[in-house]
N, C-alpha and C positions, 0 to 999 in steps of 0.2 A: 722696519715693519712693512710687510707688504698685505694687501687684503684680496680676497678673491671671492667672486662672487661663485655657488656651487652647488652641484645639487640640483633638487626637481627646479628651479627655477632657469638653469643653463637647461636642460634638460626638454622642458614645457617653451622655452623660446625657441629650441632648434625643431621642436616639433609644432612649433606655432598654435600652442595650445595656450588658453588663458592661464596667466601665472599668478598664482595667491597672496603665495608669501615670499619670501628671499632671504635665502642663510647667506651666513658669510663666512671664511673661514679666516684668521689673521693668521700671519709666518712671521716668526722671529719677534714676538711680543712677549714679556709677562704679564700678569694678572695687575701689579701694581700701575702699569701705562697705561694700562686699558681702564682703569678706577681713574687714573689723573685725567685722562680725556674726558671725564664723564660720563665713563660707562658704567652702566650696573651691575652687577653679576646678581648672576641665577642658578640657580641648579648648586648641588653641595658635591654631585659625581664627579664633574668636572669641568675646569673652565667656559663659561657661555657668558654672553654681556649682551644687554640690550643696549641699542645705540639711544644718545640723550634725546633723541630728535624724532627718529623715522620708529624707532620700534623694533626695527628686527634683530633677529640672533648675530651674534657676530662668536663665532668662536675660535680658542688658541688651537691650531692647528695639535694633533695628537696621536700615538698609537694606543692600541688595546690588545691586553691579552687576558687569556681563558684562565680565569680561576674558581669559576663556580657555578653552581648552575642555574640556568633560566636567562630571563634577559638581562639581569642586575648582576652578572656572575661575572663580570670583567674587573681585570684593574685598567686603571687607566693614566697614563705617562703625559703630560703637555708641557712642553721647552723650549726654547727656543729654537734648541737645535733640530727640533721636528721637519721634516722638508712638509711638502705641498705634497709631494710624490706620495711619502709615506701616510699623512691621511685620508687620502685618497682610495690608498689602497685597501681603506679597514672598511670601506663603504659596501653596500652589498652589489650590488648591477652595475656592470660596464659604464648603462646609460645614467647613471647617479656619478658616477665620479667622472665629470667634465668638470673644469674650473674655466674663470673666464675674469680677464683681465678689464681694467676701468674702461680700456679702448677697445673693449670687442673682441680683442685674440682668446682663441680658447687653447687649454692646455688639456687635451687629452692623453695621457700614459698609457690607460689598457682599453683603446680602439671603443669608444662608448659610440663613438658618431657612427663608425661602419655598422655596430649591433644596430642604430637610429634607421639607418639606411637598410639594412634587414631584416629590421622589423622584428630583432632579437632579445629576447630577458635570457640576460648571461650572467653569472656570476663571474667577481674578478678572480677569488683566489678558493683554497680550500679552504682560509678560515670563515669563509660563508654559512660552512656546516657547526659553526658554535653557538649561531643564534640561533635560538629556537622562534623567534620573533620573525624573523625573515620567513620561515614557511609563507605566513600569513601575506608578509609585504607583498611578497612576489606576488601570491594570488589575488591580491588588492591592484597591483600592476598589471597583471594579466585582463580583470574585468576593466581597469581605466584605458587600455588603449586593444583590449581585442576587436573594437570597430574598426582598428585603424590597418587590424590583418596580422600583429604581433604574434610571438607565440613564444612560448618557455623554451630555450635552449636541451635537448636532449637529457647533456652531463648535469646541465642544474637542476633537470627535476628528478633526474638518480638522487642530485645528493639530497635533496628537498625529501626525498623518499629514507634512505637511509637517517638524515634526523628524526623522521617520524617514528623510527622504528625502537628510537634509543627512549621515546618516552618524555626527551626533553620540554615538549610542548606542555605536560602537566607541570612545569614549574612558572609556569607564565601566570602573570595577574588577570584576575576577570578584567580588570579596568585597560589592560593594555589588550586582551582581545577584543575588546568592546570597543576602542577605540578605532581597530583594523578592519572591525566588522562594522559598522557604521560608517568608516569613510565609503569601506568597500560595497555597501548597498545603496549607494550613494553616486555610484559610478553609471558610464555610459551601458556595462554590459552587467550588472551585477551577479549572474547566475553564474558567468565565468568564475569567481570568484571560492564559490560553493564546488563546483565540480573541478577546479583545482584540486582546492583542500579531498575531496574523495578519491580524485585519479592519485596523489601521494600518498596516503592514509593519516593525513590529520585531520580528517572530520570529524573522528570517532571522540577523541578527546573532549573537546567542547561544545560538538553539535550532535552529540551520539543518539538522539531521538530524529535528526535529521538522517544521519549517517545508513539509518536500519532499514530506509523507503525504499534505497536500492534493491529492488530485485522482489519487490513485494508486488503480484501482481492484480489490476484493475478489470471490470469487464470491457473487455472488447468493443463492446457496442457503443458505449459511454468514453471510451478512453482507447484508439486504438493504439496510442502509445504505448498503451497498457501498464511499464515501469512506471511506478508509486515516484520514485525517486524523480525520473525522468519528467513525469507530469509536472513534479514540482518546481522543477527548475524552467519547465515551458511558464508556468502559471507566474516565476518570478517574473522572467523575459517579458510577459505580457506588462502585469503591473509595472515597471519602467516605462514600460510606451503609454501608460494612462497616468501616471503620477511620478513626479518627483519627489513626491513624499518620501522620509525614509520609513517612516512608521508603517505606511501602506505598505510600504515592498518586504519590510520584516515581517509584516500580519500574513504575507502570501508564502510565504518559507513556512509559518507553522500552521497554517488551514487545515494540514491534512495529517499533523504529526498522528493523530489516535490511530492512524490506519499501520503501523508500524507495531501495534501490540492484537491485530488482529487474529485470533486463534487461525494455524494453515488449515484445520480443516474445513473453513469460511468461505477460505480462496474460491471466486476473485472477487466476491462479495467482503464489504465490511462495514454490515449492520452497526450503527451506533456509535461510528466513528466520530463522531462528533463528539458527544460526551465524554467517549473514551482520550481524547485528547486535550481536555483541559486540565486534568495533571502534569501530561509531558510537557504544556505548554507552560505551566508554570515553575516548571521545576528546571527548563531549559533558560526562562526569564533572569530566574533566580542565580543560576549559576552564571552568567554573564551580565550582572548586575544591571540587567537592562532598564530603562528608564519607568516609569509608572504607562502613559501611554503607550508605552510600545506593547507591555503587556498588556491592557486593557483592550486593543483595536485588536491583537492577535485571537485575544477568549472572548470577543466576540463571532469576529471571521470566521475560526475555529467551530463553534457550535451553532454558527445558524449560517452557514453555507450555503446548507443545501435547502431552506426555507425560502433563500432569497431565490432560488433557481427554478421553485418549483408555486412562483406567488403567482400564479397564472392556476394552480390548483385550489390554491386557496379561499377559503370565506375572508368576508370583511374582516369580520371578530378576528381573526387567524390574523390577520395582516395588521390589526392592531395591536394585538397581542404580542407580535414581534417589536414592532415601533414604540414600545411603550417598557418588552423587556431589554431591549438596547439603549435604553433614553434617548431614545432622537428627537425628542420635543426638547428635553434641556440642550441636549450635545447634538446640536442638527450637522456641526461639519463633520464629527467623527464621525456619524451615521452617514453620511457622503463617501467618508474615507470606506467603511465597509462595504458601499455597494462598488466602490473599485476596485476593492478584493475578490471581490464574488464576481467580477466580468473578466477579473482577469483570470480565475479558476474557470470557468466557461467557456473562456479562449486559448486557455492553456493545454490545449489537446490539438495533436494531428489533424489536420482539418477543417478546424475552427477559429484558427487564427483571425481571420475574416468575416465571422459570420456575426449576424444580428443580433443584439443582447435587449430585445424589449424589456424584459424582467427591470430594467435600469429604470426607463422614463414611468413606467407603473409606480415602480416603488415612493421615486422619488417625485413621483404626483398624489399619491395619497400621503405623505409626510407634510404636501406643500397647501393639502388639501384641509390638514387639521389646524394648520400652523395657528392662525387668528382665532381658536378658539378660547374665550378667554372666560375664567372662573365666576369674575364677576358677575358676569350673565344670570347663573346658577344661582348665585348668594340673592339675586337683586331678585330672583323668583322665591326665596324665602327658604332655598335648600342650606343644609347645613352637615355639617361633618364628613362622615362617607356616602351621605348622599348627591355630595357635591361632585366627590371624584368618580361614582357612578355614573351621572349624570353627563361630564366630561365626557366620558368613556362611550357611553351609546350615541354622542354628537359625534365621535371621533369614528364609530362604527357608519351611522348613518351617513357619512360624506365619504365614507370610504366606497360603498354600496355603489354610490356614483360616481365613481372614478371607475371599477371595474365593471 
């Protein structure tokens, strides 16, 4: 029995990046040895064990082959007689299959370290092109180290392109895109990730209300980027540099979905986009079984945008009205999370990367301005029912009055 450590974690060491977790691959074991050590096994696909002590995966070295389709379409072979080599090779990127020995030696077969050293996402073989999963990986790759100067190998994103084109990608789980898309908004560059998937053509499949921005255009004046699509992926970039949230970076990806059903003869106007986008928002939710928050911060973002941009226009009443229909009195940090949405839609244009977002310290001074208002007050002057929540209402108008 030999074990190897492999994977992002050889991977994340030689690029001196923080390492999370650690697989391990075992050679020359059966499932019965690895039970007498004390392992547990997992998974019913195929041989995996968590170790009795540390936790992590340890698995019997293996090949796969194509028998069906999506990502569960493989069979899959684990033997003893498996080399190192041959699991290796079923991996998807050069830089994922390095292994590395208990004393530091690494065993790289298809040149992962020279891809490391140029900065290269390569594929090892053609059966790269059987997982419809990998589209995604790569582009979840792509956004975690496009800081670092990486970039997709040529021939990989042909073939990344040609699987897009077979359709395999509609055999994949919400839960396993959901998982790609979540690490992957999660990353240092996450808009790489999105204009990946478009430069291939596997946007269209599960982000197709994202997919249709491209090439929808904005006014000039307000947007000299003008591309819909384009703004969006600036608007994500920004969001990153104001939150590590993942919720906030997802709510900046659909801010602007309504503008994507805008009648052309509107163009470069699009009256009522906001409204118009809390169907696409929730019907893109829904099909990537995205979490309750995630949709919740999105359909707010989504419909009051452009209120928070323009609260410098506003009455008090208006500005109450807002804070009162996003519940930022019960949910004061979501209502945080959106005014990070809305700066980074502000900042998400040519030109404005840099520039002053007061609308921020407004908002979140009249929010801070109601905050101790409290019921009792009302009750203890002898109000009662909806004269109480009125009465709220016009203390929360009248300290607003003083803020702006």
């Amino acid at each position: 029995m030999q074990i190897f450590l492999v994977g992002g974690a050889v991977r994340d060491k030689l690029l001196n990046f923080p390492v999370v977790e650690y697989d391990w691959v075992v050679v020359g074991a059966a499932p019965d040895e690895m039970l007498e050590r004390g392992f547990k096994q997992v998974g019913k696909d195929f041989p995996v064990f968590l170790h009795p002590e540390s936790g992590d995966e340890y698995a019997l070295a293996r090949t796969e082959r194509k028998s069906g389709k999506g990502y569960y379409g493989f069979e899959v072979f684990a033997d003893k007689d498996v080399t190192l080599e041959d699991d290796l090779v079923r991996r998807d990127l050069t830089i994922n299959a390095i292994a590395m020995t208990d004393d530091g030696e690494l065993i790289d077969p298809y040149n992962g370290q020279a891809d490391i050293e140029s900065k290269v996402l390569r594929h090892i073989s053609p059966a790269f092109a059987e997982d419809p999963l990998r589209v995604l990986r790569v582009a979840r790759f792509a956004a975690r180290y496009a800081h670092l100067g990486f970039t997709i190998a040529p021939e990989t994103l042909e073939l990344m392109k040609k699987l897009c084109q077979t359709g395999e990608l509609n055999h994949l789980s919400a839960e396993r895109v959901w998982k790609e898309t979540y690490r992957a908004i999660g990353e240092n560059s996450p808009q790489v990730y999105f204009e990946v998937l478009k430069a291939c053509g596997g946007l269209q499949y599960w982000f197709a209300e994202l997919d249709v921005l491209w090439g929808i255009p904005n006014p000039p004046k307000w947007h000299p980027e003008i591309d819909t699509g384009i703004h969006t992926m600036m608007v994500l970039e920004q969001a990153a540099k104001l939150s590590t949230n993942p919720v906030v970076r997802f709510a900046a990806v659909c801010h602007d979905l309504g503008k994507g059903i805008t009648p052309t003869d509107q163009y470069p106007a699009h009256r009522g986009h906001e409204k118009h986008g809390i169907p696409l928002v929730k019907r893109l939710c829904t099909r990537l079984k995205a979490p309750t928050e995630y949709l919740q911060l999105s359909l707010i973002a989504c419909e009051y945008h452009l209120h928070m941009h323009r609260i410098e226009e506003l009455k008090a009443a208006t500005i109450v009205k807002l804070l009162e229909k996003t519940d930022a009195f019960r949910k004061p940090e979501r209502f945080q999370q959106y005014v990070q949405v809305c700066e980074a839609d502000f900042r998400g244009r040519t030109g404005f990367e840099n520039k002053a977002y007061p609308q921020r310290e407004i908002m979140l001074s009249a929010l801070a301005a109601c905050a101790d208002i409290n019921p009792k007050t009302f009750v203890d002057k002898g109000l009662v029912g909806k004269q109480i929540g009125e009465a709220i209402h016009q203390e929360r108008v009248n300290r607003v009055k003083q803020i702006i």
